[in-house]
PLY file of the C-alpha trace (Angstrom):
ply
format ascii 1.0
element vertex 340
property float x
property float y
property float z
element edge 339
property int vertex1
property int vertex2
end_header
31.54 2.04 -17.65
30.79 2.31 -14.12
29.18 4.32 -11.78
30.92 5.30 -8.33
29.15 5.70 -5.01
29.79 7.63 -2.19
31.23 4.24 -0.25
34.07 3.46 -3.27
32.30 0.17 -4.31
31.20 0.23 -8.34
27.84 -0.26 -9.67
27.17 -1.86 -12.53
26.02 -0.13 -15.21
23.11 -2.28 -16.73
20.92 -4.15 -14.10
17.97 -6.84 -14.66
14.65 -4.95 -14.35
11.21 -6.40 -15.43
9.54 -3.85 -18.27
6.50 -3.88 -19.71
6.78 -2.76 -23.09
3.49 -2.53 -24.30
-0.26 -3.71 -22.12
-1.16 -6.91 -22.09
-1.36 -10.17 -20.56
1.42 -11.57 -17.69
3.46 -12.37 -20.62
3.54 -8.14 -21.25
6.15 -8.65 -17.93
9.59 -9.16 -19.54
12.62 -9.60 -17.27
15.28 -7.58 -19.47
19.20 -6.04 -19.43
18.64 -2.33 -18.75
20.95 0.81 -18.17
21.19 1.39 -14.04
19.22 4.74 -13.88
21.67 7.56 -13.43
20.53 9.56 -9.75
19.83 13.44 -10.64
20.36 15.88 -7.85
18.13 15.22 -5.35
17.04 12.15 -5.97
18.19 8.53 -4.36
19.18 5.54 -6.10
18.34 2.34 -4.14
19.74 -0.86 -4.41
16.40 -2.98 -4.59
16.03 -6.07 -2.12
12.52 -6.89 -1.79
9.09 -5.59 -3.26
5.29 -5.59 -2.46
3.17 -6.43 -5.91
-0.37 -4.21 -6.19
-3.58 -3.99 -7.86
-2.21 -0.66 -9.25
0.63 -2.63 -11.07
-1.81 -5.65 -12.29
-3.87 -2.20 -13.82
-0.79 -0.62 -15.43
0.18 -3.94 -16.93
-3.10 -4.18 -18.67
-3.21 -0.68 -19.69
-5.94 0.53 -18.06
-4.14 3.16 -15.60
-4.49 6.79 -16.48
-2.57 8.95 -18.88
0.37 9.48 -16.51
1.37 5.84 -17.50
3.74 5.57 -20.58
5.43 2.66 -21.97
7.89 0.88 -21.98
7.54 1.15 -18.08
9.18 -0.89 -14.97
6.37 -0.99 -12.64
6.51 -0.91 -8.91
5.14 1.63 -7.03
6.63 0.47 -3.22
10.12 -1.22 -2.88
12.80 -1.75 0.09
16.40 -1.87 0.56
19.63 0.06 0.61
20.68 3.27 -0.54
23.26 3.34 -3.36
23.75 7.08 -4.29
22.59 10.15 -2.29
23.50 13.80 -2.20
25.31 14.64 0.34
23.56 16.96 2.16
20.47 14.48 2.12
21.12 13.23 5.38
21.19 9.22 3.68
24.15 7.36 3.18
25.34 4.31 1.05
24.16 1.39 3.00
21.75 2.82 4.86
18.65 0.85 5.29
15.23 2.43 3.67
11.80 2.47 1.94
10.23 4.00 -0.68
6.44 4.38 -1.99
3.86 6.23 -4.60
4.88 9.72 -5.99
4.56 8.44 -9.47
6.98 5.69 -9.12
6.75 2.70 -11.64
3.90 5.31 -13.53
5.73 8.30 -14.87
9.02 6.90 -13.75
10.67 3.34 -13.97
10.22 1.25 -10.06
11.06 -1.34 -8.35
10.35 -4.05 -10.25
13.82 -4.34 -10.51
17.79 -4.42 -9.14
18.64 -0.58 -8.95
15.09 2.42 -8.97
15.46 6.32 -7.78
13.36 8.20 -6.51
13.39 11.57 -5.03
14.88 11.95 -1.87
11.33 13.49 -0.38
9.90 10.56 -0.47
12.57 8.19 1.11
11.75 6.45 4.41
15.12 5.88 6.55
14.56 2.58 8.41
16.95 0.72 11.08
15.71 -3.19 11.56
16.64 -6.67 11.40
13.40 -7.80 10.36
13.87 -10.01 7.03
13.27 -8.22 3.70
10.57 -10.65 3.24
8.70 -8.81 5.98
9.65 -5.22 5.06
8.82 -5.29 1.66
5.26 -5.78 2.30
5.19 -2.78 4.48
5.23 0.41 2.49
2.77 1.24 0.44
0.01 -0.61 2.87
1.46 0.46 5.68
1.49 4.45 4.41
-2.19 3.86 2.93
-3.35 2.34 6.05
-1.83 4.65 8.59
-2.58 7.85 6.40
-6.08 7.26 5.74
-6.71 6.48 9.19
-4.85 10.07 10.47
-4.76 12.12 7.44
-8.04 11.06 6.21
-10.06 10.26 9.85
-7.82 11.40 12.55
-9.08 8.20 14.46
-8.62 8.74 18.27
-8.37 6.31 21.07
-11.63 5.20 22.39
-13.16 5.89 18.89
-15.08 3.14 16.95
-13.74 2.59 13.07
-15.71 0.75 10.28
-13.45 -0.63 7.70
-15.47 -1.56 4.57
-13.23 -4.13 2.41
-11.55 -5.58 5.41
-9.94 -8.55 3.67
-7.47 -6.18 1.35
-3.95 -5.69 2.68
-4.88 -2.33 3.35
-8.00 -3.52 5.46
-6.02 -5.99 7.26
-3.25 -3.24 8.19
-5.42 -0.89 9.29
-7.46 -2.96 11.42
-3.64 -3.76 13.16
-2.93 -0.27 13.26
-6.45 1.09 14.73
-6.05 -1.46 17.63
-2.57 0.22 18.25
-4.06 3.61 18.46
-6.89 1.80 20.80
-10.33 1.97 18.48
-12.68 -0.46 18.50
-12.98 -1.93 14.74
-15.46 -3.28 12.69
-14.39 -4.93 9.39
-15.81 -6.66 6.72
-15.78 -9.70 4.60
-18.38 -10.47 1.80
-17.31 -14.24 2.36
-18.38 -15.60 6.16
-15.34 -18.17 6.14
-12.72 -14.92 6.01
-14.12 -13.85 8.89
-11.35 -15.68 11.01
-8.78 -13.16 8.73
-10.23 -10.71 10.48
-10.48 -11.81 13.96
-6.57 -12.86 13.73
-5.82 -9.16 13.30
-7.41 -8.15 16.34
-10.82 -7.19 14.69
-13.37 -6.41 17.43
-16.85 -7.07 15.17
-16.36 -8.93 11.90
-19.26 -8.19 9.21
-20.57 -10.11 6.35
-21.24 -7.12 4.03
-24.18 -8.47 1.66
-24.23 -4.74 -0.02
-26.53 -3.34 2.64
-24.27 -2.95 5.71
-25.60 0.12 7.67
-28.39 -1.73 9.72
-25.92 -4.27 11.23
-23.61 -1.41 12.43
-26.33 0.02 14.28
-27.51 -2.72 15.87
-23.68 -2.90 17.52
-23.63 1.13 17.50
-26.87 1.97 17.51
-25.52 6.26 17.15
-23.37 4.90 14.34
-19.63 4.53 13.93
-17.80 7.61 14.72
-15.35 6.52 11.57
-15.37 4.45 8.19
-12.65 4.02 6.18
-13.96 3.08 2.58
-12.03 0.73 0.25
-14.70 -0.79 -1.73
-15.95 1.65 -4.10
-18.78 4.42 -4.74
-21.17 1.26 -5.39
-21.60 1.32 -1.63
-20.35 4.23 -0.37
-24.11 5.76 0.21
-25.09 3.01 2.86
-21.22 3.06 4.11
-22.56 6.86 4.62
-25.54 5.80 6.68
-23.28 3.84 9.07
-21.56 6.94 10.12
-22.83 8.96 13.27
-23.29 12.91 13.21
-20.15 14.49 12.57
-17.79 11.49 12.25
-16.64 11.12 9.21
-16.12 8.47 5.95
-12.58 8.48 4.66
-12.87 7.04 0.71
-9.45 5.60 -0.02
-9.81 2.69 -2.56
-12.82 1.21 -5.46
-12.53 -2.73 -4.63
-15.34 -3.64 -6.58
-14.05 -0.87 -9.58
-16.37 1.93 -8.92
-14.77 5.19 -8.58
-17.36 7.34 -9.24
-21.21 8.27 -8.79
-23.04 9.41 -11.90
-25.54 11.94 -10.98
-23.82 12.61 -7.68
-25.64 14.82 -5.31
-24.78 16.16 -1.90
-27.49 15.62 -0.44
-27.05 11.61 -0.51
-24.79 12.85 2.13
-26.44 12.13 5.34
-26.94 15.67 7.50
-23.66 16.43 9.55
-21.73 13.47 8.22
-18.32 14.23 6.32
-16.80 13.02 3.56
-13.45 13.05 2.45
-10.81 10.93 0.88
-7.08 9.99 0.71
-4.49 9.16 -1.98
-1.38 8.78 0.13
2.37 9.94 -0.39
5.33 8.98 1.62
5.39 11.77 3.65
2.39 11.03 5.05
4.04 8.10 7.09
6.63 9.73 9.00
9.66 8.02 10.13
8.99 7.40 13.49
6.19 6.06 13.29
7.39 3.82 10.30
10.30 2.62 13.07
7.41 2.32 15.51
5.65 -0.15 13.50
8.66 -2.18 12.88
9.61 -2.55 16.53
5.83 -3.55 17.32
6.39 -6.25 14.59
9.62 -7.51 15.69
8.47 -7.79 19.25
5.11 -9.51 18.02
2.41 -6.41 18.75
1.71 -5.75 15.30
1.11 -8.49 12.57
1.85 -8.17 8.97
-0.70 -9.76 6.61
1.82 -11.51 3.81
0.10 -13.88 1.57
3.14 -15.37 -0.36
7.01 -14.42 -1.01
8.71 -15.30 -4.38
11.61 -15.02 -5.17
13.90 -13.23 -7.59
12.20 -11.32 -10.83
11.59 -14.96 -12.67
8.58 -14.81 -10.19
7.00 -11.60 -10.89
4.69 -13.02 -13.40
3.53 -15.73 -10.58
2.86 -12.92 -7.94
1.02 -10.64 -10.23
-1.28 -13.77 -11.63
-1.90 -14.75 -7.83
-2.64 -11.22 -7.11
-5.28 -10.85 -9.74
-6.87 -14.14 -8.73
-7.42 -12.87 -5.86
-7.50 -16.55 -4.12
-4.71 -15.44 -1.21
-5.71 -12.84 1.21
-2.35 -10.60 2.18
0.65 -9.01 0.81
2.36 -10.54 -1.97
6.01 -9.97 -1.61
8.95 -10.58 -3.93
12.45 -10.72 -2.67
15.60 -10.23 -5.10
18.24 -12.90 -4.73
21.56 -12.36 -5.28
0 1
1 2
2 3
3 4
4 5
5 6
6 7
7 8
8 9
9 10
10 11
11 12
12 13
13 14
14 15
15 16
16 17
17 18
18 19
19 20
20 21
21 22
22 23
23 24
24 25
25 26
26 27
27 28
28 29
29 30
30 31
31 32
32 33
33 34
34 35
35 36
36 37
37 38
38 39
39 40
40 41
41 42
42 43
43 44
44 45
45 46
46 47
47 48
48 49
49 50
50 51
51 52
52 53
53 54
54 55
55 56
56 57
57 58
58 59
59 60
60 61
61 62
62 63
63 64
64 65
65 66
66 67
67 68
68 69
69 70
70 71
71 72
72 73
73 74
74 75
75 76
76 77
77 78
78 79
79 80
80 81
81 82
82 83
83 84
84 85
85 86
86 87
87 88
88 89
89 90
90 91
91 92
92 93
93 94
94 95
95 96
96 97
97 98
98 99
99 100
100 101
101 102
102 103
103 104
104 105
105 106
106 107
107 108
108 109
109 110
110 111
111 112
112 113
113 114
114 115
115 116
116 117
117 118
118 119
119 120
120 121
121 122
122 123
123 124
124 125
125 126
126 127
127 128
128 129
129 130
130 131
131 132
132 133
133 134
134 135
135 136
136 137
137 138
138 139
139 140
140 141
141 142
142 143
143 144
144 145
145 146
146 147
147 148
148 149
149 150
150 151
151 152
152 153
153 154
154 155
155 156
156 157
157 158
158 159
159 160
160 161
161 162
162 163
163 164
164 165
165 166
166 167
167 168
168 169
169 170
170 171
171 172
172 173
173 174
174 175
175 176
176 177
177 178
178 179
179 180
180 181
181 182
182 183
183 184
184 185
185 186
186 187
187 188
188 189
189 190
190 191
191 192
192 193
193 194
194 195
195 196
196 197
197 198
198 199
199 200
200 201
201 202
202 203
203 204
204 205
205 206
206 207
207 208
208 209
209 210
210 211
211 212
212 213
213 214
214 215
215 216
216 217
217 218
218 219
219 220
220 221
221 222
222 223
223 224
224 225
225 226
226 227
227 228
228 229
229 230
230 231
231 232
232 233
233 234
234 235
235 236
236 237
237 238
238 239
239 240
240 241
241 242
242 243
243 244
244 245
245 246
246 247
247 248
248 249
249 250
250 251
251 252
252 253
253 254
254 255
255 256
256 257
257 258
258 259
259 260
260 261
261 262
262 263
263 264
264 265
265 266
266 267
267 268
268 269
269 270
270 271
271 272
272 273
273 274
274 275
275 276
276 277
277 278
278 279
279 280
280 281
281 282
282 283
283 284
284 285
285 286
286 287
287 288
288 289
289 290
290 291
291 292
292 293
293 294
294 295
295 296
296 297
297 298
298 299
299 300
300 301
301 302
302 303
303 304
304 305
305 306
306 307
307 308
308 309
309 310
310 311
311 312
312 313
313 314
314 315
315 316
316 317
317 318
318 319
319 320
320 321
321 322
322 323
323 324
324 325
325 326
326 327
327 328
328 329
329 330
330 331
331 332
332 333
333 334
334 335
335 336
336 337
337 338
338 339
């Protein structure tokens, strides 16, 4: 049997997908012969052509994401490429060029991790480039966690000045790129003094060695403190992240590098007087389309760089991307890019 779309070509109606069947190690990642997921009214199906591989999917491998996760499960929570099937009266069409992130994908739903995903047509980026896939596939889900937690989360102004606490992430990286575009002057850091070059080569103003205790050395660079910190390492150092932060800026908590999510014994008052605290956990929406196309044209014309550690290629090298991932040894996004 096959499926039509809207632009009279046939899809086929099983597809290769990697599936994790039960947790466990990389060999839990099987590449297997799977139905193509029927579209339901308004949803999207997407022809898959290139990927970004996350922490989030190295956790759901293992088993240790939260309840929402069920198995057997393709993961992939980000994924580029075309559109296969739309409504009609969703404004996409067959061919058409787009993106897709979060909203459960590759959790509660099957993702990209393989030829064919849908997703609901709310959180579908349209995109128009000729950037290679290579390139675009890295963008999504950093791109929308790095823009968001910087609006959403800070609403960073020009002329501001941004700490970025785990400034070596993909996330760090992107957002140090994208607060130089909005014209803030960035701190970042590194716990390892030879990354510090990552982090000039984005346009980093101040790179940091963060030895746990990081306050003191903003404020000897802003002696008032930073009017904004965007936190990605955890709630292991999210009090002195706190102390970095001037009177009524703010510290946006978006990611636990070092695995700490929460504070036992919490207590508002650790919060320093007339500093604010909030956080961010991102959804498509949150990175509209024109500024998604904005991005893309300040990458093509060389404005904007895009942090990509390694691209493999086709689903035999999923396994290789997540192991290189965990390891942590290659700074950047680690891309995967379906052949054929």
């Amino acid at each position: 049997m096959r499926q039509s779309t809207a632009a009279g070509e046939a899809t086929p109606a099983t597809m290769r997908a990697v599936v994790v069947t039960r947790p466990g190690g990389l060999d839990a990642l099987e590449i297997k012969e799977i139905p193509v997921p029927v579209r339901k009214p308004g949803w999207v199906r997407i022809t898959v052509k290139a990927f970004g591989v996350n922490e989030s999917e190295v956790t759901t491998r293992k088993g240790e994401s939260d309840a929402e996760v069920t198995y057997p499960r393709v993961p992939g929570i980000e994924g580029v490429g075309v559109v296969d099937q739309a409504d009609e009266d969703s404004g996409l069409r067959p061919g058409q060029q787009v993106a897709t992130m979060m909203g459960g994908m590759g959790r509660w739903y099957d993702g990209s991790y393989a030829q064919y995903v849908t997703v609901p047509a709310g959180q579908v980026i349209p995109l128009e480039t000729g950037l290679p896939w290579d390139v675009v596939g890295a963008l999504p889900e950093m791109f929308q966690t790095a823009y968001g937690s910087l609006t959403t989360g800070l609403g960073l102004q020009a002329g501001q000045t941004l700490l970025i606490r785990g400034g070596t992430s993909t996330v760090g990286l992107s957002a140090a790129t994208i607060a130089k575009d909005l014209g803030a002057t960035v701190l970042s850091t590194t716990r390892s003094p030879e990354r510090a070059g990552e982090l000039t080569a984005v346009g980093v103003d101040h790179p940091l060695v963060d030895d746990g205790t990081l306050a003191g050395q903003v404020r000897e660079l802003v002696p008032d403190g930073v009017d904004a910190a965007l936190e990605l390492v955890g709630c292991s150092v999210l009090a002195d992240t706190l102390r970095a932060v001037r009177r009524h800026g703010t510290v946006c908590f978006t990611g636990a590098l070092a695995g700490q999510w929460t504070l036992p014994d919490f207590s508002p008052f650790m919060i320093p007087r007339g500093v604010r605290l909030t956080s961010y956990d991102g959804q498509a929406a949150d990175l509209p389309a024109d500024v998604f196309a904005r991005q893309l044209r300040a990458i093509a014309e060389g404005h904007l760089k895009v942090p990509v550690a390694k691209v493999y290629h086709g689903l035999e090298q999923v396994r290789d991307a997540q192991a290189d991932v965990e390891s942590g040894s290659t700074p950047g996004k680690h891309v995967v890019v379906l052949t054929g």
